[in-house]
C-alpha atoms as an extended CHARMM CRD file, in Angstrom:
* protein
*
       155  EXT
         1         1  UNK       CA           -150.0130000000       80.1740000000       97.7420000000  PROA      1               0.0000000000
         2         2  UNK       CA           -146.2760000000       79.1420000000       97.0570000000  PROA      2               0.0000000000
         3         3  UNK       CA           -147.9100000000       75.7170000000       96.1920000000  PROA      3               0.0000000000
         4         4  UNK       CA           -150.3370000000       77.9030000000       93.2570000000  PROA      4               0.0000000000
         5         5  UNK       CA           -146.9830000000       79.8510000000       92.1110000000  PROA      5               0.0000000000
         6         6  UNK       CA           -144.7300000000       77.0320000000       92.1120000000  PROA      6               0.0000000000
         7         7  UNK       CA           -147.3940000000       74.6460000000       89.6320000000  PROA      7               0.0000000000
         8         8  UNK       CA           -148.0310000000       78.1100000000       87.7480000000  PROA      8               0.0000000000
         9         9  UNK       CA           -144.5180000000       78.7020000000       87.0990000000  PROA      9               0.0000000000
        10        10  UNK       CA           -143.7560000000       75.0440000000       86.0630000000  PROA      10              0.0000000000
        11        11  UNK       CA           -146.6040000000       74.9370000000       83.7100000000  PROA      11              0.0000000000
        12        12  UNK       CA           -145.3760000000       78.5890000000       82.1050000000  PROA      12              0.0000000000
        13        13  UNK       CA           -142.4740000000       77.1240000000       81.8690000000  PROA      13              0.0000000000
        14        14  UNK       CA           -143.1740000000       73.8860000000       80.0070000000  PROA      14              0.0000000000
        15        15  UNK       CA           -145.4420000000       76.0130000000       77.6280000000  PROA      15              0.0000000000
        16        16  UNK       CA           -142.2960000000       77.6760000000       76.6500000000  PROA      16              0.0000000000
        17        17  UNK       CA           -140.0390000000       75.1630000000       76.1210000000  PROA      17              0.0000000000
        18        18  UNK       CA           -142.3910000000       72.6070000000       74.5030000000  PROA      18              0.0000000000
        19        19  UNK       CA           -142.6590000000       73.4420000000       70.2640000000  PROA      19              0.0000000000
        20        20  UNK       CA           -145.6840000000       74.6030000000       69.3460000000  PROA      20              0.0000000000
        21        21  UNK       CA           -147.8890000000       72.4290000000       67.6920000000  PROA      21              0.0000000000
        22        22  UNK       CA           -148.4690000000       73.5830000000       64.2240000000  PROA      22              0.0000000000
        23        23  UNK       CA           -151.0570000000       72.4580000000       61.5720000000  PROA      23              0.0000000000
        24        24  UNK       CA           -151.3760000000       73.1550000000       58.1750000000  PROA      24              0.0000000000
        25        25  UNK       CA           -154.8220000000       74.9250000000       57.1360000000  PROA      25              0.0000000000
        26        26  UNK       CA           -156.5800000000       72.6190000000       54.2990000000  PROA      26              0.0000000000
        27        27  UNK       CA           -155.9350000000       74.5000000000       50.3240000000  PROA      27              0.0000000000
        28        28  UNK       CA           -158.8760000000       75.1050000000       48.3830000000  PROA      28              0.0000000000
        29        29  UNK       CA           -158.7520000000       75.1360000000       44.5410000000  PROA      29              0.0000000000
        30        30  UNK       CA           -161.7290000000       75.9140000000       43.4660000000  PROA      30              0.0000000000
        31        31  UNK       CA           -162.0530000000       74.4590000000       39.4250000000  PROA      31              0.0000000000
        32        32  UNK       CA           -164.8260000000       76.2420000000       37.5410000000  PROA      32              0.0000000000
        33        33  UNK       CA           -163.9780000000       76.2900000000       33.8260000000  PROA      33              0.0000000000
        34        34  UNK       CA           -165.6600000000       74.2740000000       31.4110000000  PROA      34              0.0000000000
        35        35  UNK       CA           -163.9370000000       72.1010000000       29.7170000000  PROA      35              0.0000000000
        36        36  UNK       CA           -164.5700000000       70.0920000000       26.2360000000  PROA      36              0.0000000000
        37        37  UNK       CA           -162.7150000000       66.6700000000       25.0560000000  PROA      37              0.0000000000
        38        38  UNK       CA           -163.1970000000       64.7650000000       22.2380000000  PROA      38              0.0000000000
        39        39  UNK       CA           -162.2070000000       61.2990000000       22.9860000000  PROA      39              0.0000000000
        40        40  UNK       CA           -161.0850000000       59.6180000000       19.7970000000  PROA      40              0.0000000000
        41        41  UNK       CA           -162.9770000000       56.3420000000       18.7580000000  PROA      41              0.0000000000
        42        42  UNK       CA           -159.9580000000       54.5230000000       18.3680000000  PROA      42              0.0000000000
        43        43  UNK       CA           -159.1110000000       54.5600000000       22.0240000000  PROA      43              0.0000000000
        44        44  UNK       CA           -162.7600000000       54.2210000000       23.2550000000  PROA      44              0.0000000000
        45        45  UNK       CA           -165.8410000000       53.6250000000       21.8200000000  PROA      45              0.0000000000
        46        46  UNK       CA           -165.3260000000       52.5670000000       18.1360000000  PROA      46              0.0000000000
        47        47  UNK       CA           -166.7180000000       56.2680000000       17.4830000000  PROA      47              0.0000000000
        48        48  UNK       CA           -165.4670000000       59.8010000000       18.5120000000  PROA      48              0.0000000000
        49        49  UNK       CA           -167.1010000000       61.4320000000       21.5300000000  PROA      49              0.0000000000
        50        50  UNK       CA           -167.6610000000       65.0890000000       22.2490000000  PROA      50              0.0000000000
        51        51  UNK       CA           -167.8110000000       65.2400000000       26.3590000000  PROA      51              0.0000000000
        52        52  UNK       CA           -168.8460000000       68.9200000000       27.1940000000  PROA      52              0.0000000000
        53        53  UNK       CA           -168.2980000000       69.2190000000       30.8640000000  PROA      53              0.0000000000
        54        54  UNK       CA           -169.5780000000       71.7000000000       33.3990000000  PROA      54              0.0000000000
        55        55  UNK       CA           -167.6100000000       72.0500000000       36.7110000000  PROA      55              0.0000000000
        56        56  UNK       CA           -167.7690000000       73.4190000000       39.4500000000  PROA      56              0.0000000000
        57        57  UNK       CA           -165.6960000000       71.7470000000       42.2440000000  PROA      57              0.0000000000
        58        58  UNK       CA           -163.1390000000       72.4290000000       44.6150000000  PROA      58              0.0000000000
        59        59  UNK       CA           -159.9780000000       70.0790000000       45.4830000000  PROA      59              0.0000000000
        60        60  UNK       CA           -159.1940000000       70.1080000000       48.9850000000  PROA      60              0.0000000000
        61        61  UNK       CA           -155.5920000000       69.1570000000       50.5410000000  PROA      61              0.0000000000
        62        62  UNK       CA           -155.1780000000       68.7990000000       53.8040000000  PROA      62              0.0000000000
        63        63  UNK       CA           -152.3970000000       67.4790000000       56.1670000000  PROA      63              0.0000000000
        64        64  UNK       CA           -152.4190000000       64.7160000000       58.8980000000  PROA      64              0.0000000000
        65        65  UNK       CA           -149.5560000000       63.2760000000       61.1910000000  PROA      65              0.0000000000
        66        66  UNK       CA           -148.4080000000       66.6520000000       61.6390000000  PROA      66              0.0000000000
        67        67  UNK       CA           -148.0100000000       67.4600000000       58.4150000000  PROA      67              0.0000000000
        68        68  UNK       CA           -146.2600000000       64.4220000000       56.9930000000  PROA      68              0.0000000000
        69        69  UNK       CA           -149.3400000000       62.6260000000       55.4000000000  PROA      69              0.0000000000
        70        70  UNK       CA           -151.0820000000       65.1280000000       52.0040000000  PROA      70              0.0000000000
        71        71  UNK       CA           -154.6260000000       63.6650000000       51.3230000000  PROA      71              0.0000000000
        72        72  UNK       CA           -156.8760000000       65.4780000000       49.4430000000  PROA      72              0.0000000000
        73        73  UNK       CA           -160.5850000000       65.4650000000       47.8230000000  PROA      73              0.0000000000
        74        74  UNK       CA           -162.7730000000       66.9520000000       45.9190000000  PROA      74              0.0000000000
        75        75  UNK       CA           -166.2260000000       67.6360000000       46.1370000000  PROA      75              0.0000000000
        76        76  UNK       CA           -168.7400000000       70.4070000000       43.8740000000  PROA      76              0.0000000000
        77        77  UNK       CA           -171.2660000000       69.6040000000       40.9050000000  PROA      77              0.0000000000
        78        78  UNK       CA           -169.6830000000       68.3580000000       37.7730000000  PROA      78              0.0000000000
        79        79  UNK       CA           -171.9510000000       67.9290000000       34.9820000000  PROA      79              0.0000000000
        80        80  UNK       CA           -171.1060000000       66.2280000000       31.3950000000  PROA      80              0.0000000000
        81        81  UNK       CA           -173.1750000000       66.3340000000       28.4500000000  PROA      81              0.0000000000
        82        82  UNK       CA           -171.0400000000       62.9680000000       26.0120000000  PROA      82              0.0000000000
        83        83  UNK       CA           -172.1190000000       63.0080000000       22.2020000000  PROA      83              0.0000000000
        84        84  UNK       CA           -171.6300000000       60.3030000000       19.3860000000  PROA      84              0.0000000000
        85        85  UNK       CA           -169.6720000000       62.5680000000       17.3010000000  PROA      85              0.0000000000
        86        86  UNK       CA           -171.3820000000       60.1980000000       14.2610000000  PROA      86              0.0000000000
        87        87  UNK       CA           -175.2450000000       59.8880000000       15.3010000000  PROA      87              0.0000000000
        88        88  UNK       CA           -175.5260000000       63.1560000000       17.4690000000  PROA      88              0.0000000000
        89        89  UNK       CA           -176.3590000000       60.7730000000       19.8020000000  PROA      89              0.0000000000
        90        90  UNK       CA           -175.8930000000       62.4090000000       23.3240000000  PROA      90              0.0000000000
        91        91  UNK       CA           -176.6510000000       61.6420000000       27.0500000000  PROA      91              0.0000000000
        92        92  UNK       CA           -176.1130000000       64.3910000000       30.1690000000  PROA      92              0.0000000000
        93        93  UNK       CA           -174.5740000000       62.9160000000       33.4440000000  PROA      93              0.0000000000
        94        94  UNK       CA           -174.6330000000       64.4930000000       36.6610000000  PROA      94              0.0000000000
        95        95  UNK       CA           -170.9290000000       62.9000000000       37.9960000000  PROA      95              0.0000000000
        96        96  UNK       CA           -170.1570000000       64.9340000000       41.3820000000  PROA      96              0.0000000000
        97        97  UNK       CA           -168.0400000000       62.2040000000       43.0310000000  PROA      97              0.0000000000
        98        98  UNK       CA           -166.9750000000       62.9020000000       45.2930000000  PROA      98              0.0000000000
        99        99  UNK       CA           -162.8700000000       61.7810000000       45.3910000000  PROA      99              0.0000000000
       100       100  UNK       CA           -160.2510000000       60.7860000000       46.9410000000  PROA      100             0.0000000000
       101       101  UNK       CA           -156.6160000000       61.5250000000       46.8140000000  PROA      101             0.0000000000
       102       102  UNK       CA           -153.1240000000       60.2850000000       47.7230000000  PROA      102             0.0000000000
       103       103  UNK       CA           -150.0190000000       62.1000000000       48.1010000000  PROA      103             0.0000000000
       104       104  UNK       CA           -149.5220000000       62.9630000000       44.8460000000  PROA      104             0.0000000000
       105       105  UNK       CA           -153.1880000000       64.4620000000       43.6240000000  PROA      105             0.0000000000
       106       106  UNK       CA           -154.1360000000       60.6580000000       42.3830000000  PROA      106             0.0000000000
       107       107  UNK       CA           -157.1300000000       59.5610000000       42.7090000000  PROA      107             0.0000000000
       108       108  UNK       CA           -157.9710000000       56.1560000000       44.9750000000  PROA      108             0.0000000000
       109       109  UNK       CA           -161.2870000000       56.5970000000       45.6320000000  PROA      109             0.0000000000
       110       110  UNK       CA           -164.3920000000       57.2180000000       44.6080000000  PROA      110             0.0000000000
       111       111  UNK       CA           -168.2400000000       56.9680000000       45.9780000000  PROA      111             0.0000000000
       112       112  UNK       CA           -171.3780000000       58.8620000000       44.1820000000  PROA      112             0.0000000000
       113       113  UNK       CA           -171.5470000000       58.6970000000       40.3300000000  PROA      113             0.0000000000
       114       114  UNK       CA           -168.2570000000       58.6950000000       37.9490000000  PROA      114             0.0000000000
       115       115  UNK       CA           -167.1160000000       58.1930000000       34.5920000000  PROA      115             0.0000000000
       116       116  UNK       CA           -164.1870000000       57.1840000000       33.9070000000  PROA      116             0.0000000000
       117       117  UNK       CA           -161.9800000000       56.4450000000       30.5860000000  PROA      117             0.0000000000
       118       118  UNK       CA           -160.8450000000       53.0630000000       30.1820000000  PROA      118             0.0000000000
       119       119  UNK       CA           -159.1460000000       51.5710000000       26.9350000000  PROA      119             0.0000000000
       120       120  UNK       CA           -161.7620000000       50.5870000000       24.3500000000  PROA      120             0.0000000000
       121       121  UNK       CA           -165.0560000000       51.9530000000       26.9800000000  PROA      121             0.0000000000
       122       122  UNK       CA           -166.6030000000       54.7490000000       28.5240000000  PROA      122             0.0000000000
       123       123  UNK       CA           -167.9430000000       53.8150000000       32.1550000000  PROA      123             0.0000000000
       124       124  UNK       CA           -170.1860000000       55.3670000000       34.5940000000  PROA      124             0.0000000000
       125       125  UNK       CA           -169.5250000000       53.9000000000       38.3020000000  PROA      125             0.0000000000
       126       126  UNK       CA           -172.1700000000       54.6700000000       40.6190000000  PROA      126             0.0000000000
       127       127  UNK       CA           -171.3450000000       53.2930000000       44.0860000000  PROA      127             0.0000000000
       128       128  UNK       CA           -167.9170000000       52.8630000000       46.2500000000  PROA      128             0.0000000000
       129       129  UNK       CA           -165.0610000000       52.8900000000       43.8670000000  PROA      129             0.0000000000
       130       130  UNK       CA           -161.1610000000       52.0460000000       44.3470000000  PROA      130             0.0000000000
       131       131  UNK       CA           -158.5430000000       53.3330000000       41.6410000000  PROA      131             0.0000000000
       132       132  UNK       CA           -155.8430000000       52.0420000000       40.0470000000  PROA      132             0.0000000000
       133       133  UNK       CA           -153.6350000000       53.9730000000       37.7340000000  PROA      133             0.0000000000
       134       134  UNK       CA           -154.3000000000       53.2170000000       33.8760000000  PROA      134             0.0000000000
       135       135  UNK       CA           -153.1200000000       54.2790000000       30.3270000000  PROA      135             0.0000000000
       136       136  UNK       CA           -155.6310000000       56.8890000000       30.2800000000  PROA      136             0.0000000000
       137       137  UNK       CA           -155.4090000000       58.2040000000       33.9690000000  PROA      137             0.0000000000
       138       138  UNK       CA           -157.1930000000       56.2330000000       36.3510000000  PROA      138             0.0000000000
       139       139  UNK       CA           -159.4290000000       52.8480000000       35.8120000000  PROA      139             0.0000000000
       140       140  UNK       CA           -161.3250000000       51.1960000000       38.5090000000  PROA      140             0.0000000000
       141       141  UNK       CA           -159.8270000000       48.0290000000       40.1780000000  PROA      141             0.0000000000
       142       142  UNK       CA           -163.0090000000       47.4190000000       41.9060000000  PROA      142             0.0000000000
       143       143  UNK       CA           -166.7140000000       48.9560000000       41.7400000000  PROA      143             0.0000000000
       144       144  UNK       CA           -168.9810000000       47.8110000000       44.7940000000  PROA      144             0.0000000000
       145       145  UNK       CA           -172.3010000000       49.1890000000       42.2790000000  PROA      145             0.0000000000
       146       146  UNK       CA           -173.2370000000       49.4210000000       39.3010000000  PROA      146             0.0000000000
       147       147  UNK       CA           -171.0940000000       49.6670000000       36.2960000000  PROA      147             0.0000000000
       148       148  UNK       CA           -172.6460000000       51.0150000000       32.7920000000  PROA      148             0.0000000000
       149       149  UNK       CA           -170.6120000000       50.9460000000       29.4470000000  PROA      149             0.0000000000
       150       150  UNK       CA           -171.5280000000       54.7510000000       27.7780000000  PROA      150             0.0000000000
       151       151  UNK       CA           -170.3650000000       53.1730000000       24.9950000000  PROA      151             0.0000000000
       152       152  UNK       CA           -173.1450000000       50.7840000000       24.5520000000  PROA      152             0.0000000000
       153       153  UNK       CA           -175.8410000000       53.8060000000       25.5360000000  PROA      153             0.0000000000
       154       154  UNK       CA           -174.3620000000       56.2770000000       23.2070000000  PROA      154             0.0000000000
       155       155  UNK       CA           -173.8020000000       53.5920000000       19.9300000000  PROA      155             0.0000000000
């Protein structure tokens, strides 16, 4: 019995002393207006292009090593309907991701289908994806997929 006490008491004890081991609960932003963007033909295609986009997503940060490390991703439907502002041309994508982030809300990573904005082209990525940063935001430094220029479908 003093044997039951004794490991009782020493394991009360170190419960009370040791800190208590906290974690942070993920945040949820939940992103559900729409959102249009005309992207100016001299930065992309060689012709303006309406992109009408329907979102609804969520952007998840979370903590790891004890709260030292902020990751984050986001997942949800994202749907964009791009237009030759010229033609009327016009194409609808279904581009969920889902993403990856670093510390500071950047995306590295991508898998699913994307489109992205790079200087002088409109992309959609459909496959594993890593990110580099770019004069627009982010431009793939390596697709392991396929790779389609929107510009080419939508001239």
């Amino acid at each position: 019995m003093r044997r039951a006490l004794a490991a009782l008491t020493g394991t009360l004890l170190v419960l009370l002393i040791a800190p208590a081991a906290t974690a942070t609960a993920p945040v949820q932003i939940r992103v559900s207006d729409p959102a249009s963007i005309l992207l100016p033909g001299s930065d992309f295609c060689g012709f303006d292009v309406q992109a009408e986009v329907e979102q609804k997503f969520k952007v998840i940060t979370f903590s790891g090593n004890r709260g030292t490390l902020w990751t984050g991703m986001t997942v949800g439907k994202i749907k964009a309907v791009l237009t030759n502002a010229e033609t009327g041309e016009s194409i609808s994508l279904s581009i969920p991701g889902p993403g990856f982030l670093d510390a500071t809300g950047t995306p590295i990573m991508g898998t699913g289908p994307w489109v992205v904005f790079v200087p002088g082209q409109l992309l959609y990525l459909v496959g594993r994806i890593t990110f580099e940063l770019g004069p627009f935001g982010v431009q793939p430094a390596q697709v392991r997929g396929r790779t389609i220029d929107l510009c080419e479908v939508l001239g």
